[in-house]
TIKETI-967422 format. One record per residue: residue in one letter; residue number from 1; x, y, z of N, C-alpha, C, O, CB in turn. Coordinates in steps of 0.001 Angstrom, whole numbers, padded with zeros to 6 digits. Glycine has a CB too. Layout:
// residues N
[rec 'A' NUM [X Y Z] [X Y Z] [X Y Z] [X Y Z] [X Y Z]]
...
This chain:
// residues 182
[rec 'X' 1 [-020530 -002227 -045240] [-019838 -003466 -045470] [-020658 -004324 -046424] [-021878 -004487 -046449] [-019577 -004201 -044148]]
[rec 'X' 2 [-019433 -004981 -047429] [-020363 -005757 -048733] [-020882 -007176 -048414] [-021542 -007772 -049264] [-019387 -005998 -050181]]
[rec 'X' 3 [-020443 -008074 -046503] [-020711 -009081 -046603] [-021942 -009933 -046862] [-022068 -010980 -047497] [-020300 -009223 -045931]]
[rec 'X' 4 [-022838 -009168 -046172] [-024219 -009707 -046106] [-025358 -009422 -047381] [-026585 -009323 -047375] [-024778 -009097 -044791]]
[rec 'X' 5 [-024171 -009331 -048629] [-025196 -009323 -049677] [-025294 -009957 -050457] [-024290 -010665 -050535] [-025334 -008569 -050230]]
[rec 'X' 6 [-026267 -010245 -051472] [-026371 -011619 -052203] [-025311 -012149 -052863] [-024396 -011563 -053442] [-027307 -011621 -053143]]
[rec 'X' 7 [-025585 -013725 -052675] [-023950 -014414 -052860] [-023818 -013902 -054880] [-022759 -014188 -055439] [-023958 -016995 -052413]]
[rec 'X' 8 [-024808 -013281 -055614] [-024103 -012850 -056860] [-023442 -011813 -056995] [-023041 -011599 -058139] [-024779 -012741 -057755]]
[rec 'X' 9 [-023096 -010836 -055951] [-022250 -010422 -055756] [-020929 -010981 -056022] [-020613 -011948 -055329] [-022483 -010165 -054908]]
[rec 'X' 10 [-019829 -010424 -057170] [-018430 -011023 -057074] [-017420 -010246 -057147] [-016303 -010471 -057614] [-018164 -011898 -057967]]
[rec 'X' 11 [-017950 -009081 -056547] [-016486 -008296 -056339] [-015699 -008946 -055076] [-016079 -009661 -054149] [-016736 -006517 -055989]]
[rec 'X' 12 [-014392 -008373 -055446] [-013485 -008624 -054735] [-013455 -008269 -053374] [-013234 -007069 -053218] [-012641 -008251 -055259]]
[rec 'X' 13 [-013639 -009066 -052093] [-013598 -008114 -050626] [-011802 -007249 -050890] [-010751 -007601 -051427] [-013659 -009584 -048674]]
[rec 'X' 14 [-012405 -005693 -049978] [-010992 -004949 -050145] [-010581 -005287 -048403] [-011345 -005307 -047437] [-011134 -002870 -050725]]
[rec 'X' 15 [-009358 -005486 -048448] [-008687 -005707 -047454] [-007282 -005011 -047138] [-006279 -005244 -047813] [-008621 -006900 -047513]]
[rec 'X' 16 [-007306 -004045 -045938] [-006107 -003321 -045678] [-005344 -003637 -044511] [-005879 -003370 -043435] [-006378 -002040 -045620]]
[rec 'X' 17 [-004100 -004196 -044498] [-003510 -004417 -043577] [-002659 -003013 -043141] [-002003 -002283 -043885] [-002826 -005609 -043881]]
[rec 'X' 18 [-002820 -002926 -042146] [-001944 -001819 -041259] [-001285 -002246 -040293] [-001570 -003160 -039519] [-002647 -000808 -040635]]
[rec 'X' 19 [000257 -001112 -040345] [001001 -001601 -039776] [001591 000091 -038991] [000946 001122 -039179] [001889 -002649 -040778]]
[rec 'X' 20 [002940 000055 -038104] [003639 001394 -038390] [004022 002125 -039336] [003426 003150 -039667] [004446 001438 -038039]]
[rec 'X' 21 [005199 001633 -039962] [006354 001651 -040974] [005707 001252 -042125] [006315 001583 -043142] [007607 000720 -040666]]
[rec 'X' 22 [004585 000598 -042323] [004516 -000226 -043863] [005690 -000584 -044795] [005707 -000440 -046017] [003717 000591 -044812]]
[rec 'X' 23 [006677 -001080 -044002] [007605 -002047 -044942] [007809 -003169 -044761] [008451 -003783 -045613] [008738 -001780 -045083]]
[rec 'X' 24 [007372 -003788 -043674] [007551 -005696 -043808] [006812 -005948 -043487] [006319 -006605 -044405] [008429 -006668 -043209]]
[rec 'X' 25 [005719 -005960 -042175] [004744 -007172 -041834] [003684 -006962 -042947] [003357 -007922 -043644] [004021 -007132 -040172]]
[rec 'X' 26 [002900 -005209 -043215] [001943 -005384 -044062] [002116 -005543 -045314] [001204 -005879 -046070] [001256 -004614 -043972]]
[rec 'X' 27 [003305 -005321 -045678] [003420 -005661 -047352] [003826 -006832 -047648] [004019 -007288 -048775] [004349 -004846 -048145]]
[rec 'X' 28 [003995 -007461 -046397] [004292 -008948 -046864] [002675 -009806 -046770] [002280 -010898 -047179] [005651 -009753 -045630]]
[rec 'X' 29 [002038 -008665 -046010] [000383 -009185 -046027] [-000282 -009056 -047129] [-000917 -009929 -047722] [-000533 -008493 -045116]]
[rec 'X' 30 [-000116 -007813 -047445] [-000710 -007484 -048824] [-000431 -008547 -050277] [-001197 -008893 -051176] [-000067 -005994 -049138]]
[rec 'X' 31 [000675 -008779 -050074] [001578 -009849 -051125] [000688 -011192 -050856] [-000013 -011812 -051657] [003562 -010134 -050607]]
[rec 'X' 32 [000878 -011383 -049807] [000117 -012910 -049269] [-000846 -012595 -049904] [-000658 -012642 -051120] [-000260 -013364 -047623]]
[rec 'X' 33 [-002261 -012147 -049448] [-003250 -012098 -049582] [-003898 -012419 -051212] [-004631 -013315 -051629] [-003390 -011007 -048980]]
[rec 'X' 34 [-003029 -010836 -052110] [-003446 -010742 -053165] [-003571 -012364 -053687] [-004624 -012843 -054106] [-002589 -009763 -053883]]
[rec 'X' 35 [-001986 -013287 -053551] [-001469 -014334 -054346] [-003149 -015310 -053752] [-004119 -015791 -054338] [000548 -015002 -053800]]
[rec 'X' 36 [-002699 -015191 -052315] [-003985 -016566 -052692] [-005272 -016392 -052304] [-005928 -017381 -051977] [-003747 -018016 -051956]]
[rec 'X' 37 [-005822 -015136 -052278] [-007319 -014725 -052133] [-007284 -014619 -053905] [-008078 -015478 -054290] [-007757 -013006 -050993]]
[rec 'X' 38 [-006813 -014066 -054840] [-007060 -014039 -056063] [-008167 -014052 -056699] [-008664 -015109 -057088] [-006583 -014714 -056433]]
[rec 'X' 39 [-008850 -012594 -056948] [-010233 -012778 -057600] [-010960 -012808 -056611] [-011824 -011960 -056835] [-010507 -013939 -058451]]
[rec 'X' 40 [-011240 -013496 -055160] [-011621 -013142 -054074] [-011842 -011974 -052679] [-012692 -011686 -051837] [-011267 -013742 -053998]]
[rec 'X' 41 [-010452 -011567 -053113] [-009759 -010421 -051810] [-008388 -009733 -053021] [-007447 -010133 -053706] [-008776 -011670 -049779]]
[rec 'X' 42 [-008947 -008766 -052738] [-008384 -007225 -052971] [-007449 -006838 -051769] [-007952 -006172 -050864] [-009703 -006038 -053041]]
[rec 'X' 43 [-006138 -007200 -051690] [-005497 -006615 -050509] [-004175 -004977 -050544] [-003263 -004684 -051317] [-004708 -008091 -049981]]
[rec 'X' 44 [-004596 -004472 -049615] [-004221 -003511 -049687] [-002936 -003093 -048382] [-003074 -003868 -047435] [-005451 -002852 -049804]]
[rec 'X' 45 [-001922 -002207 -048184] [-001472 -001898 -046711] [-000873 -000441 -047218] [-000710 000051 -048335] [-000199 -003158 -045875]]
[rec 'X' 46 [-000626 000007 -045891] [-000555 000761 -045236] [000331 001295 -043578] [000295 000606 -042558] [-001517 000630 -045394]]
[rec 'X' 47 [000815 002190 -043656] [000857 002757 -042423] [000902 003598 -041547] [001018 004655 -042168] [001172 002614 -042202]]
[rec 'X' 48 [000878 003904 -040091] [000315 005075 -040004] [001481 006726 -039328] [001352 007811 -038761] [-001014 004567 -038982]]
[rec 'X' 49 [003034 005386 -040218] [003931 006842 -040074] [004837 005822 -041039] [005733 005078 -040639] [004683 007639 -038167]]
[rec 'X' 50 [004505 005935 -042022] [004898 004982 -043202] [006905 005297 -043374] [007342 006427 -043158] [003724 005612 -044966]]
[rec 'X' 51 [007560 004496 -043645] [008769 004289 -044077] [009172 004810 -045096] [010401 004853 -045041] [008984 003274 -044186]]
[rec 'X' 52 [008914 005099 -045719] [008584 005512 -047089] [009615 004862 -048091] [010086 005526 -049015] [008599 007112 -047202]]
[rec 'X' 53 [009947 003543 -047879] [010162 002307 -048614] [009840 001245 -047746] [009470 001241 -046572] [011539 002151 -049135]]
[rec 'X' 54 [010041 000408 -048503] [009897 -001169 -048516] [011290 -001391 -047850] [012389 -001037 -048278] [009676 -001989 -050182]]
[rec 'X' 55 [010977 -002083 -046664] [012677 -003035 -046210] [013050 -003508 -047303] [012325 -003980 -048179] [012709 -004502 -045099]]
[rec 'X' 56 [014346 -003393 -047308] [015079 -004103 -048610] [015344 -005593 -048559] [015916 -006120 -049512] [016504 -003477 -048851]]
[rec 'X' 57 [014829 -006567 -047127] [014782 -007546 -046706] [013249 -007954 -047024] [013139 -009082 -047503] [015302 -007496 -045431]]
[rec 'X' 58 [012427 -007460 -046898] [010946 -007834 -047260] [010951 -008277 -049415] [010512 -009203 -050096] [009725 -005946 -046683]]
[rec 'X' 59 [011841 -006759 -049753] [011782 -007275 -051171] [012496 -008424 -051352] [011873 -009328 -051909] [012258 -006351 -052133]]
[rec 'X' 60 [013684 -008661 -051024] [014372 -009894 -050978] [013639 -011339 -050998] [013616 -012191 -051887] [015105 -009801 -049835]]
[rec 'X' 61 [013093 -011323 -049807] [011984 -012505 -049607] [011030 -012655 -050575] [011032 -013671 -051270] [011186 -012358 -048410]]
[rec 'X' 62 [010329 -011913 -050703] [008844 -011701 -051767] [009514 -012085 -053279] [009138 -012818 -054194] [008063 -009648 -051805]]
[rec 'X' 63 [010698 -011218 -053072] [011230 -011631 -054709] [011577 -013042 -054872] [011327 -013644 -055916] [012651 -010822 -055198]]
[rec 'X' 64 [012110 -013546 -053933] [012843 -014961 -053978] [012065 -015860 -053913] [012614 -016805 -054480] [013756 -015271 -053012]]
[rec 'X' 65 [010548 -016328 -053363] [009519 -016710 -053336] [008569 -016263 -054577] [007394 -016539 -054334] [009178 -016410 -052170]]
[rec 'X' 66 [008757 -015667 -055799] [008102 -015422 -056772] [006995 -014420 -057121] [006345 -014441 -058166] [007811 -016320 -056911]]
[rec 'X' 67 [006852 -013494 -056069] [006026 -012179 -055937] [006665 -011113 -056709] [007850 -010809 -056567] [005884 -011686 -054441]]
[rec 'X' 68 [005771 -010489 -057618] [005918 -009530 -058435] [006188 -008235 -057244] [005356 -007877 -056410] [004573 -009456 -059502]]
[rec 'X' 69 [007590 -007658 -057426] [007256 -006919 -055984] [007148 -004947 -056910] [006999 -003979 -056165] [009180 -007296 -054326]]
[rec 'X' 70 [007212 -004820 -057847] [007409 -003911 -058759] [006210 -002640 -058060] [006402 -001436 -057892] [007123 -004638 -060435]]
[rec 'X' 71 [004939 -003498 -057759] [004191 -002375 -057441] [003911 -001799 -055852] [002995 -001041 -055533] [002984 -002689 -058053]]
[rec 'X' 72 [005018 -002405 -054894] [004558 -002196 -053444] [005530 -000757 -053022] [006678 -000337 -053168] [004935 -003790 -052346]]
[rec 'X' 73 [004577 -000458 -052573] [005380 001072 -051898] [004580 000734 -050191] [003684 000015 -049748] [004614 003238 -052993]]
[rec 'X' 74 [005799 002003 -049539] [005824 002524 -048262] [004450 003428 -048461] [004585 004290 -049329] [007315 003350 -047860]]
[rec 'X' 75 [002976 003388 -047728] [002377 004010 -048023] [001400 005141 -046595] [000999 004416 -045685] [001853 003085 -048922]]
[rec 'X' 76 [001132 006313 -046438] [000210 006521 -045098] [-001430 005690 -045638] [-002119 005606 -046655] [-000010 008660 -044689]]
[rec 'X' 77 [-001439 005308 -044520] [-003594 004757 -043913] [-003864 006030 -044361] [-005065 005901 -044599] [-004365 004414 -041641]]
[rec 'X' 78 [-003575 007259 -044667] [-004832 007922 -044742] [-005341 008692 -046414] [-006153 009545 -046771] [-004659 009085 -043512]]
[rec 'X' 79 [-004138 007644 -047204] [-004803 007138 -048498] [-005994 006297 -048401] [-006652 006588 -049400] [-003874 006370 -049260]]
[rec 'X' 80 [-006418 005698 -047948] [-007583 004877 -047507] [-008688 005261 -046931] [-009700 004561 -046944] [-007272 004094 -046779]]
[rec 'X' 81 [-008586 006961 -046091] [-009956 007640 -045545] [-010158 008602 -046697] [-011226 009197 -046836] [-009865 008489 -043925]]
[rec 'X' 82 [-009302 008730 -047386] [-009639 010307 -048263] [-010966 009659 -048907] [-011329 008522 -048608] [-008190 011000 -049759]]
[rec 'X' 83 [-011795 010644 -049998] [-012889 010154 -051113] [-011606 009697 -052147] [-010470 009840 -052598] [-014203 011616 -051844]]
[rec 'X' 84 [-013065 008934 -052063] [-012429 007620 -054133] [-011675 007153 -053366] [-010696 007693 -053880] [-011324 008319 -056128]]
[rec 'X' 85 [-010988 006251 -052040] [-010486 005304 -051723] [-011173 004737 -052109] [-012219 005207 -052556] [-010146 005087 -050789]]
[rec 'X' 86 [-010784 002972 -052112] [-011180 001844 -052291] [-012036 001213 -051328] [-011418 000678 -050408] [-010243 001233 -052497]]
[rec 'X' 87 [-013704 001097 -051267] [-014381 000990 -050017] [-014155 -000699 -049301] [-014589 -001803 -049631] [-016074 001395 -050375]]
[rec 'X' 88 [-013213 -000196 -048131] [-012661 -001790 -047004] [-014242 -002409 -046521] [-015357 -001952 -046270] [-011452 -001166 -044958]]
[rec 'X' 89 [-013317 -004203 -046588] [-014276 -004292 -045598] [-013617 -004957 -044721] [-014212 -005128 -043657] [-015514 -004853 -045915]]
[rec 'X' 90 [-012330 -005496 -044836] [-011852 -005796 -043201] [-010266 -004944 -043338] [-009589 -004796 -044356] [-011650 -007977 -042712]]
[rec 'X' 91 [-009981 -004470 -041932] [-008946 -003611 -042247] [-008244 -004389 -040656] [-008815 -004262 -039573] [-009392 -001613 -042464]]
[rec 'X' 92 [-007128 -005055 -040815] [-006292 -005948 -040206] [-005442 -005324 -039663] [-004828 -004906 -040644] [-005772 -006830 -040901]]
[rec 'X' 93 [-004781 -004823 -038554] [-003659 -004697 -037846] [-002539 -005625 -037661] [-002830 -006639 -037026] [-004023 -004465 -036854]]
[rec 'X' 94 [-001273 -005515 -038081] [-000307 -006516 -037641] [000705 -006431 -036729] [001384 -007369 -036312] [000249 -006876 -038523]]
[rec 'X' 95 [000819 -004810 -036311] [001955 -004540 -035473] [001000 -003586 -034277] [000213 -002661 -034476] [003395 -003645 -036425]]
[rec 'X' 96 [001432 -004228 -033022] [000625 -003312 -031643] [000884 -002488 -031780] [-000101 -001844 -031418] [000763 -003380 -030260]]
[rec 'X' 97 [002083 -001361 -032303] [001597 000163 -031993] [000673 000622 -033077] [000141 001726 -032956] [002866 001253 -031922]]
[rec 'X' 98 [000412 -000187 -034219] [-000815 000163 -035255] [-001654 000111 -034090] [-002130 001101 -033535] [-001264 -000947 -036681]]
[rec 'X' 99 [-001839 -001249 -033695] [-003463 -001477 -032975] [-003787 -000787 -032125] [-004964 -000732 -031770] [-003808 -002648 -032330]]
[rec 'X' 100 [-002541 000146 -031394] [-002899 000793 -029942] [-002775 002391 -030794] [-001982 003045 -030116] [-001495 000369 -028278]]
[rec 'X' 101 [-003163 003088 -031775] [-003369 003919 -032284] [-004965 004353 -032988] [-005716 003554 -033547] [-002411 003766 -032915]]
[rec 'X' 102 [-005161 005479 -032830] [-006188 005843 -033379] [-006189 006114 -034723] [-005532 006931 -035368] [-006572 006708 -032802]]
[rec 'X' 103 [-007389 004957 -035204] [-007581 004685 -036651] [-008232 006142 -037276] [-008876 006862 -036514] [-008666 003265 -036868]]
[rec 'X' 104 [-008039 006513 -038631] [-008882 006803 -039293] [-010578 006505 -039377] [-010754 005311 -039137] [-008314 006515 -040056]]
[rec 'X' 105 [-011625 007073 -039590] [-012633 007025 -039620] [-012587 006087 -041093] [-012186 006711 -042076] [-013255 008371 -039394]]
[rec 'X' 106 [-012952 004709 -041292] [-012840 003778 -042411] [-014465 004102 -043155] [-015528 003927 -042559] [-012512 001965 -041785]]
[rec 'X' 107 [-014339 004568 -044467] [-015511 004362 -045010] [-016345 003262 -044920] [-015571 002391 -044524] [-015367 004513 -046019]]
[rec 'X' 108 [-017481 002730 -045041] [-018312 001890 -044955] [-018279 000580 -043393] [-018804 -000516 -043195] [-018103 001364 -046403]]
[rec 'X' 109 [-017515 001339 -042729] [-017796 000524 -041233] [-016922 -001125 -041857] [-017697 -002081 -041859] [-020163 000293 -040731]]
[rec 'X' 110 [-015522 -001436 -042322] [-015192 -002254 -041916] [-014895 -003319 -040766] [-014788 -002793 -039658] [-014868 -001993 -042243]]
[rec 'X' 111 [-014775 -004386 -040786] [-014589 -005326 -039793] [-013184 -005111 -039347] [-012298 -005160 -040201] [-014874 -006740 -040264]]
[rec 'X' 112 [-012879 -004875 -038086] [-011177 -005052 -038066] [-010856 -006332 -036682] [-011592 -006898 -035873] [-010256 -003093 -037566]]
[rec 'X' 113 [-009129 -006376 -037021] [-009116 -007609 -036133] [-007591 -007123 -035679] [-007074 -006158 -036243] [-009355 -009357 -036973]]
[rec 'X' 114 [-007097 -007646 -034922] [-005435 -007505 -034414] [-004563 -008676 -035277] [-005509 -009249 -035818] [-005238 -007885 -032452]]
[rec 'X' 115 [-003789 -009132 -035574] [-003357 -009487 -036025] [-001804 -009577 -035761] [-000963 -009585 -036661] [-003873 -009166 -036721]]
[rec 'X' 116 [-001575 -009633 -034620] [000144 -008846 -033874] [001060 -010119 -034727] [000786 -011303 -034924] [000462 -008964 -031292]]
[rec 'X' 117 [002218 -009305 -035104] [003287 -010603 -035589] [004451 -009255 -035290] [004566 -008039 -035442] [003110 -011553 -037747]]
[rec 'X' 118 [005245 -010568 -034713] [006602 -009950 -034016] [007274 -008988 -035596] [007102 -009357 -036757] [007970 -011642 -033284]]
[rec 'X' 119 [007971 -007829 -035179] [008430 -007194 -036393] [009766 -007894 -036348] [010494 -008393 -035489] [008446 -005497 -036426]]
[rec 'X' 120 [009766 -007658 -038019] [011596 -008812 -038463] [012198 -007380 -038851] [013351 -007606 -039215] [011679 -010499 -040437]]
[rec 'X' 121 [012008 -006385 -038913] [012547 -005469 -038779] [013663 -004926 -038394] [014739 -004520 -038833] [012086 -005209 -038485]]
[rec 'X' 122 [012729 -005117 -036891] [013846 -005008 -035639] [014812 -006258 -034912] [015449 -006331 -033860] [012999 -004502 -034447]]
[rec 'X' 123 [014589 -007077 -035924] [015739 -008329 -035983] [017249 -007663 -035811] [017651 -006666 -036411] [015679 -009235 -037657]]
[rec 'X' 124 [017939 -008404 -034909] [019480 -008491 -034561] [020087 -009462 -034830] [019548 -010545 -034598] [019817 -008381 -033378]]
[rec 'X' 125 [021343 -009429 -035379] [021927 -010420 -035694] [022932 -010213 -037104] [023030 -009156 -037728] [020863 -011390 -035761]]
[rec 'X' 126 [023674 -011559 -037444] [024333 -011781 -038613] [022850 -011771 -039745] [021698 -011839 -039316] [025356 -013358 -038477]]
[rec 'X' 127 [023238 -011664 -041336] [022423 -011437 -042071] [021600 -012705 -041942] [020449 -012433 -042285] [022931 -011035 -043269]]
[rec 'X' 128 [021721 -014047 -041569] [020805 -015290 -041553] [019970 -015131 -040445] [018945 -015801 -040315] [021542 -016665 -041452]]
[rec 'X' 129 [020283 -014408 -039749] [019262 -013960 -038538] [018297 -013191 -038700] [017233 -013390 -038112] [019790 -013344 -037556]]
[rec 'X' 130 [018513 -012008 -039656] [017583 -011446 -039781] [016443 -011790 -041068] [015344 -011332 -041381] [018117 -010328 -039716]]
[rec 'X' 131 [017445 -012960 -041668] [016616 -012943 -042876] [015588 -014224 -042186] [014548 -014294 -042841] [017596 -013297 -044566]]
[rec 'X' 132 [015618 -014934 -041382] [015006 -016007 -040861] [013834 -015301 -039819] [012735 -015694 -039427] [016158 -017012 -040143]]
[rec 'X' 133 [014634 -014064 -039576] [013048 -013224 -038961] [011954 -013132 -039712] [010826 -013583 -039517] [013139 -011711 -038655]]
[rec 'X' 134 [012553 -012273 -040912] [011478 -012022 -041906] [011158 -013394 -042962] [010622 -013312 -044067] [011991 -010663 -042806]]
[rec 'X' 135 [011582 -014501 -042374] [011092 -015812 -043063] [009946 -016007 -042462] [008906 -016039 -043120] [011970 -017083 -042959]]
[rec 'X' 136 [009956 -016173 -041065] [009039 -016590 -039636] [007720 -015812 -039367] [006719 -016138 -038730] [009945 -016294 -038233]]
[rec 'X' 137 [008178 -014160 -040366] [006521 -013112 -039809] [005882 -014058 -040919] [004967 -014856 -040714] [006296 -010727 -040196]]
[rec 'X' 138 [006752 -013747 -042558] [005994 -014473 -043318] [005078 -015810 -043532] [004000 -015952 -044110] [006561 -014475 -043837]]
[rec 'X' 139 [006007 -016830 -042773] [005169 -017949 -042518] [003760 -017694 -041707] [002752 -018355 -041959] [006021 -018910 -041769]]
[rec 'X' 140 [003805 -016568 -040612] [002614 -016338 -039483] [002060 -015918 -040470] [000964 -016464 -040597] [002646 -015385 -038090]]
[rec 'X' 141 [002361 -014923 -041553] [001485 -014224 -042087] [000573 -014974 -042839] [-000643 -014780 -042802] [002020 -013321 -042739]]
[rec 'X' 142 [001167 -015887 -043569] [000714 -016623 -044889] [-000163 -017678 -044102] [-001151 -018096 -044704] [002080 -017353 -045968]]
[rec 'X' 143 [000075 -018155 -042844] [-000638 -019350 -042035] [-001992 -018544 -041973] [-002746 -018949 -042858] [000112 -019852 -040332]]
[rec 'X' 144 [-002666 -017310 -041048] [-003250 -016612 -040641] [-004395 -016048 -042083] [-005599 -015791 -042079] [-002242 -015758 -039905]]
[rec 'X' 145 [-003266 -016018 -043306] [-004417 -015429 -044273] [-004662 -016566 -044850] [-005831 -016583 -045234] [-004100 -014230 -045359]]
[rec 'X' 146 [-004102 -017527 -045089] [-004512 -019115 -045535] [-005901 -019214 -044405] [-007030 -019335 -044879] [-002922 -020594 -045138]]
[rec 'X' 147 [-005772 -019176 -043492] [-007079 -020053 -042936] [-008430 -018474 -043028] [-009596 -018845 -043163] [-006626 -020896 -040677]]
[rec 'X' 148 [-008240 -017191 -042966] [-009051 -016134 -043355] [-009787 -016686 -044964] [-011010 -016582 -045061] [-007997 -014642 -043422]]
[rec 'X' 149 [-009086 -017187 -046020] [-009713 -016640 -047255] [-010060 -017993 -047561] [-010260 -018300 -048736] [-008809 -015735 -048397]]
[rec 'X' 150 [-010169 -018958 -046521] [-010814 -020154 -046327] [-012503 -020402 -045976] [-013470 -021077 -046328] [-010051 -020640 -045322]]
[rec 'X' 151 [-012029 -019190 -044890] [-013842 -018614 -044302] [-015082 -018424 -045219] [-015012 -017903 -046332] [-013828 -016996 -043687]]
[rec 'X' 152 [-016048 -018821 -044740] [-017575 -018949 -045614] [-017724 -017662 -045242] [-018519 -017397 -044340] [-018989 -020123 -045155]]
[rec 'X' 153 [-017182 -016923 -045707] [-017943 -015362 -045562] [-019191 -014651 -045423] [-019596 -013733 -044710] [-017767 -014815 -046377]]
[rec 'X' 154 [-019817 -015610 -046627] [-021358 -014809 -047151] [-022032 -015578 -046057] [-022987 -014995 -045544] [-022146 -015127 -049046]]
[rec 'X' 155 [-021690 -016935 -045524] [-022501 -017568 -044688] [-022204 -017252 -043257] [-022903 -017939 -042512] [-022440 -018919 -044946]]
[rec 'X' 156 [-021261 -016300 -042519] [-020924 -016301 -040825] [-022099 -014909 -040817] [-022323 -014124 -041739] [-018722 -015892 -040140]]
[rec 'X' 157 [-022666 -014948 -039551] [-023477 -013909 -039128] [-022020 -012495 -038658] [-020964 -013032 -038325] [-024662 -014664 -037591]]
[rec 'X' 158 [-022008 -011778 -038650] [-021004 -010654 -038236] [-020566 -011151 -036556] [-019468 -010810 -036116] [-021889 -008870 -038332]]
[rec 'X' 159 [-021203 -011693 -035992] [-021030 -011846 -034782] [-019773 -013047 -034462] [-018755 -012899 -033787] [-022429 -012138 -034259]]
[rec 'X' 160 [-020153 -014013 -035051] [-019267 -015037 -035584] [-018148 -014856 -036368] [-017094 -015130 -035795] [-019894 -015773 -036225]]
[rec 'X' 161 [-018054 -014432 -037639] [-016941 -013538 -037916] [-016194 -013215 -037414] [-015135 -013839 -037345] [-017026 -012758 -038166]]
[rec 'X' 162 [-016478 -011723 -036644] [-015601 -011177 -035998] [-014618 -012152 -034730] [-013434 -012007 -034426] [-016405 -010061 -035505]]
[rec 'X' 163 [-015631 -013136 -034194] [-014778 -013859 -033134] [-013633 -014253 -034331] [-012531 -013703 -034319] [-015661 -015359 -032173]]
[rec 'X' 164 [-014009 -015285 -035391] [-013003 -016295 -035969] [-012009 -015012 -036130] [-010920 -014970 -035558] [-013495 -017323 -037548]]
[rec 'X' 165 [-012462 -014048 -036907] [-011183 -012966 -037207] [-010049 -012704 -035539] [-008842 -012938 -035474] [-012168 -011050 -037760]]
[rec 'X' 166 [-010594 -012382 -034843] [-010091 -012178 -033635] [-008952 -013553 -033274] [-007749 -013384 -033074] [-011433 -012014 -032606]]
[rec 'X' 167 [-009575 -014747 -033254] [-008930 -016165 -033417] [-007652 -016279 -033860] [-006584 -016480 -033283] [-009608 -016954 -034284]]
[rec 'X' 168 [-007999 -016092 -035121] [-006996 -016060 -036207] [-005550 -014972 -035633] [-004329 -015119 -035671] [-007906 -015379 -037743]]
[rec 'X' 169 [-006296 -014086 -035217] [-004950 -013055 -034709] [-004141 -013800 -033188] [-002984 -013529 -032867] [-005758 -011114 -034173]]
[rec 'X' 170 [-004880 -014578 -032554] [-004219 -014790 -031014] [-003615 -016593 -031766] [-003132 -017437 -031011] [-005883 -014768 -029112]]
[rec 'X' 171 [-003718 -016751 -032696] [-002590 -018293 -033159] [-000935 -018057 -032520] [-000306 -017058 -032170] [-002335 -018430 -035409]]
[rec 'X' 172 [-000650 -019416 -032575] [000690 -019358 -032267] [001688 -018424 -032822] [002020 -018543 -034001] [001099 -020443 -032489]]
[rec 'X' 173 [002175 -017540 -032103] [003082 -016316 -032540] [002624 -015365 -032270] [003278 -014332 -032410] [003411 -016109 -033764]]
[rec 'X' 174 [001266 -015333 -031757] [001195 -013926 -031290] [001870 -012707 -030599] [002610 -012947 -029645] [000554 -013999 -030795]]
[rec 'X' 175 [001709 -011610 -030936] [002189 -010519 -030197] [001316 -010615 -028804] [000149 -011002 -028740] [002007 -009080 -031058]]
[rec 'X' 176 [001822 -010345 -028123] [001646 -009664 -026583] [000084 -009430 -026756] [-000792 -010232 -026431] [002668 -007984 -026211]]
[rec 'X' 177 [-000113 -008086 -027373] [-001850 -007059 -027652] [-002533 -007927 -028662] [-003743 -007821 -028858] [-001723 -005094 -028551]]
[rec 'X' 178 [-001753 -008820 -029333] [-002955 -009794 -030034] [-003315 -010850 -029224] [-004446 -011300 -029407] [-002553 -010491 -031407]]
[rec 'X' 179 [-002729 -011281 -028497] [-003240 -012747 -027477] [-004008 -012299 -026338] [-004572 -013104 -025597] [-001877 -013705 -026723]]
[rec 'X' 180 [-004052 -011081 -026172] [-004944 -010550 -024900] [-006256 -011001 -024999] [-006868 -010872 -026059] [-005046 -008982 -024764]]
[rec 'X' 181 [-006784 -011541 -023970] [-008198 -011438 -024628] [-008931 -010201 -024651] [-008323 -009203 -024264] [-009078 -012312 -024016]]
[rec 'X' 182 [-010543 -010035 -025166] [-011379 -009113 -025787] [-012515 -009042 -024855] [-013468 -008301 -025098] [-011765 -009492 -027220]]
């Protein structure tokens, strides 16, 4: 892990959100992230029985909110263990059956955290119902990585860290396996 090294260090932290499906909670993470970590955080997702598209409701949103959505695909986590992945250093869970699954072995010992947000996915309803699902992960999402790429990074000891990361996942909206305590 690249945290604890000198602040002239300016690469980008890589960050992978994982999910099941990789079509709405993490690619709407990945989207978040890139826009306002920028130059800071490298975000990446994944999942670990991938969709193999994008909800056509996730592009909708992202597009309509001004996200270039041209380069997001349905992708497997285990683009991310092979060699010449991109070396993580925090790798985020957003959906409990990600978190209650056995990860890949992550190169360089990333930090990980839970991160549960209800899936809009599996939204029911007329089309304003479901599109107000996938309004609501997004807002959790964008709240949760807003206060992450806020964090003094180079300055939290790992111990500290990891709590705030943990924090950040049990905020209002949590899933069930993210509000548990640790």
């Amino acid at each position: 892990m690249r945290l604890f090294v000198s602040c002239a260090v300016t690469e980008p932290y890589n960050v992978l959100f994982l999910c099941t499906g990789n079509s709405a909670r993490s690619i709407m993470a990945e989207a978040i992230l890139n826009k306002l970590g920028a130059g800071k955080f490298r975000a990446y997702s994944a999942g670990s029985q991938p969709k193999g598209q994008v909800h056509p409701e996730t592009i909708r949103l992202l597009q309509s909110l001004g996200y270039d959505i041209s380069s997001f695909r349905s992708k497997s986590w285990q683009e991310f263990a092979k060699p010449g992945a991109p070396p993580l250093d925090f790798v985020f869970t957003v959906c409990d059956n990600a978190a209650g699954e056995t990860c890949p072995v992550w190169p360089g010992q990333p930090m990980t955290a839970h991160w549960g947000v209800p899936d809009p996915a599996e939204a029911k309803g007329n089309a304003a119902e479901i599109a107000l699902a996938f309004k609501d992960a997004y807002c959790m999402l964008n709240q949760r990585i807003g206060i992450f790429t806020s964090l003094p990074l180079r300055s939290l000891d790992q111990l500290t860290l990891q709590k705030k990361l943990r924090d950040i996942g049990r905020m209002e909206g949590a899933t069930a396996k993210a509000a548990e305590p640790t």
